[in-house]
C-alpha positions as CSV (number, residue, x, y, z in Angstrom):
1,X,54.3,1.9,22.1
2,X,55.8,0.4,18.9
3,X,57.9,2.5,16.2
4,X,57.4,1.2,13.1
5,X,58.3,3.1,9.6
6,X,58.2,6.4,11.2
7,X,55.1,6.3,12.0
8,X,53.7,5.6,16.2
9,X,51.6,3.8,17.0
10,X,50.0,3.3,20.3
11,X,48.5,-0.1,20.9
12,X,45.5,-0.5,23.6
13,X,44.3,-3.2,25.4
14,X,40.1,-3.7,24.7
15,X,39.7,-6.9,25.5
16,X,41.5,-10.3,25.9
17,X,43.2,-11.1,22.6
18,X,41.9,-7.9,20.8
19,X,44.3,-4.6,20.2
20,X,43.4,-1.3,18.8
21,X,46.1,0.3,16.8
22,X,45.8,4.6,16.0
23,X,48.5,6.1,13.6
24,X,48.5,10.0,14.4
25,X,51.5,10.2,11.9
26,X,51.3,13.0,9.2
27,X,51.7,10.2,6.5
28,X,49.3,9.3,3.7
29,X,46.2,7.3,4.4
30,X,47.8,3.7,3.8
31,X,46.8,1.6,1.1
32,X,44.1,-0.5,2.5
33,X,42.6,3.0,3.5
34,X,41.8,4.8,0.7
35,X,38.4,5.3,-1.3
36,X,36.9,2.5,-3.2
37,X,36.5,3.4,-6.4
38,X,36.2,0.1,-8.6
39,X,35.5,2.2,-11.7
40,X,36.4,4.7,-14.2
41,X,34.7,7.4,-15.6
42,X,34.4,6.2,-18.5
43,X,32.7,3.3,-17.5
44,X,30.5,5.6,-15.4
45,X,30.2,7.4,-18.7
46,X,28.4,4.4,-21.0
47,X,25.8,4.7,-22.9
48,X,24.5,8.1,-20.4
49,X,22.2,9.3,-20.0
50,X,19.9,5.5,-19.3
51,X,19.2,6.6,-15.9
52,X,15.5,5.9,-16.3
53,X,12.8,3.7,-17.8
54,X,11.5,6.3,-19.7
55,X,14.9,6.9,-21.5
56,X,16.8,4.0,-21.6
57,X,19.9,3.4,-24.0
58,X,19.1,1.4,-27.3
59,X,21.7,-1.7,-26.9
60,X,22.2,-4.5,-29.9
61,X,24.2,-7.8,-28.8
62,X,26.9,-6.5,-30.1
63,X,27.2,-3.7,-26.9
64,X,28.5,-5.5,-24.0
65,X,30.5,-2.5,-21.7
66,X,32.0,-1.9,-19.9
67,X,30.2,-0.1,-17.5
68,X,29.6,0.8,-14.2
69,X,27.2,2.0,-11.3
70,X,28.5,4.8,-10.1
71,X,26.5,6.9,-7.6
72,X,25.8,5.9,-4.3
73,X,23.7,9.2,-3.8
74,X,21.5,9.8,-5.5
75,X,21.2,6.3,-6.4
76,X,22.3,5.0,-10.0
77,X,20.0,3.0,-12.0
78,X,21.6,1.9,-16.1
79,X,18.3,1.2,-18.2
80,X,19.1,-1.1,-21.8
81,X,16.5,-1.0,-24.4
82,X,16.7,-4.1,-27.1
83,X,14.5,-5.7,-29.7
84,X,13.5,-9.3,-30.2
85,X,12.2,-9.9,-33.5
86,X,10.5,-12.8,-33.1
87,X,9.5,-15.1,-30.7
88,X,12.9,-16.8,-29.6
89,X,14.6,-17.6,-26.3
90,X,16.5,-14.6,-25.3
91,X,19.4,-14.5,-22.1
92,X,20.5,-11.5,-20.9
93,X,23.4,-11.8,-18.4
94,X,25.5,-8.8,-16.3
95,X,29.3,-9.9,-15.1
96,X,30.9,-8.0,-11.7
97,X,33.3,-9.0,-9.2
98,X,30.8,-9.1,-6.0
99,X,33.1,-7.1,-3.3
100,X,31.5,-5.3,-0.2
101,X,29.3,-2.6,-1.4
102,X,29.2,-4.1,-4.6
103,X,26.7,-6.3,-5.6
104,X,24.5,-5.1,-8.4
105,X,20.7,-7.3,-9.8
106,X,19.0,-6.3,-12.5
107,X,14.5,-6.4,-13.9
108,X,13.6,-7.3,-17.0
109,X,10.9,-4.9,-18.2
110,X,8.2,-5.5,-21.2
111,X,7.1,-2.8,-23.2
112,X,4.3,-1.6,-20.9
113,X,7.2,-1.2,-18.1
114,X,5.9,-4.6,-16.4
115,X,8.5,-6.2,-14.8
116,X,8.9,-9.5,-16.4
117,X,11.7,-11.6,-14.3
118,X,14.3,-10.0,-12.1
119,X,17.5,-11.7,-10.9
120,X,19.2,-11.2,-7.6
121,X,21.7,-13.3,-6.9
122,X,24.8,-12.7,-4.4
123,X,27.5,-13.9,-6.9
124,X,29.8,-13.0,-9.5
125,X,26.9,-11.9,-12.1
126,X,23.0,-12.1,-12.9
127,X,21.5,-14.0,-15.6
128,X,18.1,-14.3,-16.8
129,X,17.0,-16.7,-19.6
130,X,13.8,-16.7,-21.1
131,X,12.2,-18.6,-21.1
132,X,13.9,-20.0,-17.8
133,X,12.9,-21.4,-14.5
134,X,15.1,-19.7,-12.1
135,X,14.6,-16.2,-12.1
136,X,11.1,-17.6,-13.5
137,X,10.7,-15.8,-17.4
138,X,8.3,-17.1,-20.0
139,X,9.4,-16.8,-23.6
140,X,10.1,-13.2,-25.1
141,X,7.5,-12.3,-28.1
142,X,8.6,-10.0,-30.6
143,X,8.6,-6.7,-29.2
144,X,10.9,-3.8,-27.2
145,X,12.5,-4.9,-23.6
146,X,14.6,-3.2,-20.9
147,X,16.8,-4.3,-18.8
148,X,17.6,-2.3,-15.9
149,X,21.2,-2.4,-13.8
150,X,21.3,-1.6,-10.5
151,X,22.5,-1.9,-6.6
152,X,21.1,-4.2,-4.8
153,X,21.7,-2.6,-1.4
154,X,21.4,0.9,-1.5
155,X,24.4,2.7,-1.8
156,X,26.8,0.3,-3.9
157,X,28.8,0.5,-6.6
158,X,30.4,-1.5,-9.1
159,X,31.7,-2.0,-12.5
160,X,30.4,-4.5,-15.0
161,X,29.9,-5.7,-18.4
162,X,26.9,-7.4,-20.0
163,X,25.3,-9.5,-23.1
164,X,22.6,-10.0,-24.3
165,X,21.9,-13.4,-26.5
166,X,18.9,-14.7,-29.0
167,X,18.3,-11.0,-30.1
């Protein structure tokens, strides 16, 4: 046994070179313990509701966030609505700091709901460029297109911003 800040802690043998460590102390859960929460409500809070194709939030490229995914049950989906007046290359990029249980991707959707291009990435961000070879996009007529935010392994959550260029 080990005494160490008032707290005990009994260390067990499970195998060579590997402890197990249990703190039955009445203390607070310790730093590393508590929730991960790597949002705020008001980033939870942007632009809702645009929890669905069928009602997503009208965005200009001026609107860049924050904002955040915030459910991991039931599952939360942001939907962005934007114009393209004419035929014109068009990039539309999300930024996040990919942590466990973070990682967010993102569709591109026409204005049929036909997913155009989709990027899902593991890094720091998604980008898709139209036209663009990686996710593959064709150039963007004129028209109405939705992006769509959202976990890419059910059950994570993250904050983010995003932009949208050529619109």
């Amino acid at each position: 046994m080990v005494r160490e800040c008032a707290r005990l802690f009994i260390l067990a043998s499970l195998c060579p070179g590997c402890s197990l460590v249990l703190d039955f102390s009445d203390g607070a859960a310790p730093h590393d313990a508590m929730a991960d929460t790597p949002y705020t409500q008001a980033e939870c809070d942007f632009m809702e509701p645009n929890d669905s194709l069928a009602s997503p939030a009208t965005v200009t490229a001026a609107d860049t966030g924050p904002a955040a995914i915030c459910a991991a049950t039931p599952e939360d989906h942001d939907f962005y609505k934007f114009t393209v007046a004419g035929s014109a290359p068009v990039t539309i990029a999300i930024t996040f700091t990919n942590r466990a249980g973070g990682d967010l991707d993102m569709k591109l959707y026409d204005s049929t709901g036909t997913v155009v291009s989709r990027s899902s990435g593991f890094g720091n961000g998604e980008t898709i460029t139209c036209p663009g070879q990686s996710p593959a996009c064709g150039m963007l007529s004129a028209g109405d297109y939705v992006f769509e935010v959202f976990p890419a392994v059910a059950g994570s959550v993250n904050n983010y911003t995003f932009s949208i260029t050529g619109i």
